[in-house]
N, C-alpha and C positions, 0 to 999 in steps of 0.2 A: 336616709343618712341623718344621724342627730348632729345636732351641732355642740360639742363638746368641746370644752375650752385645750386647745393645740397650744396656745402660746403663752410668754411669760411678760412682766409688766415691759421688758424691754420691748419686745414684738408690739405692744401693744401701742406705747409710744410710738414705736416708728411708725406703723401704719396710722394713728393719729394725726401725728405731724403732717405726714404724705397726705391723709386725705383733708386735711385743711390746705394744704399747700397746692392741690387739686384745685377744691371747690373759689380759691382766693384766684384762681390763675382761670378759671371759667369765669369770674366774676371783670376780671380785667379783659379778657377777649371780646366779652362781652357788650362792655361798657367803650371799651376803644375802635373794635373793627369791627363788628357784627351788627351792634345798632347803626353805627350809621352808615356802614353796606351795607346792609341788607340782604348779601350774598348769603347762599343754603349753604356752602362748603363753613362758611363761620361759625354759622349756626349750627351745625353737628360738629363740629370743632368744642364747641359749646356744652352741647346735648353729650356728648362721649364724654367730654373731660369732669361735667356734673355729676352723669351719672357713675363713673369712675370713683370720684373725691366721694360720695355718699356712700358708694359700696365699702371704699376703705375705712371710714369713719364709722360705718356699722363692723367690720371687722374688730376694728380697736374693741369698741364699745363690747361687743361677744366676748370678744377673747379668742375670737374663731378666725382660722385663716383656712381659705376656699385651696388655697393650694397645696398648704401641709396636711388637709384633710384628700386630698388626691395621691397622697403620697410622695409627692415633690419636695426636697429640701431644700428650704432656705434657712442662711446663712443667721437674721436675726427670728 
């Protein structure tokens, strides 16, 4: 599957935004209830919502979205 650019600068922005808005809200779980629990559930709480905000943030950055390349339509 190539990665061919699906989306326009709007899509792009929004998955931007999102996946900053991601990696900022992994950055505060992080710093609030997972370091000092030390609980595994925070910690993938963590680990999913990082690796989540990254994927969106390389979407932006592409111009590629994994799910308009599946054939699914979204809305931006």
């Amino acid at each position: 599957m190539s990665m061919t650019c699906n989306i326009d600068a709007r899509g792009k922005r929004a998955r931007f935004i999102s996946g900053i808005a991601q990696l900022m809200a992994a950055f505060a779980i992080a710093a609030l209830w997972a370091w000092p629990g030390g609980k595994w559930y925070a910690w993938g709480l963590v680990s999913l919502l990082t690796a989540g905000g990254a994927f969106t943030v390389f979407e932006a950055r592409a111009g590629w979205c994994a799910l308009r390349a599946m054939g699914i339509k979204t809305r931006i």
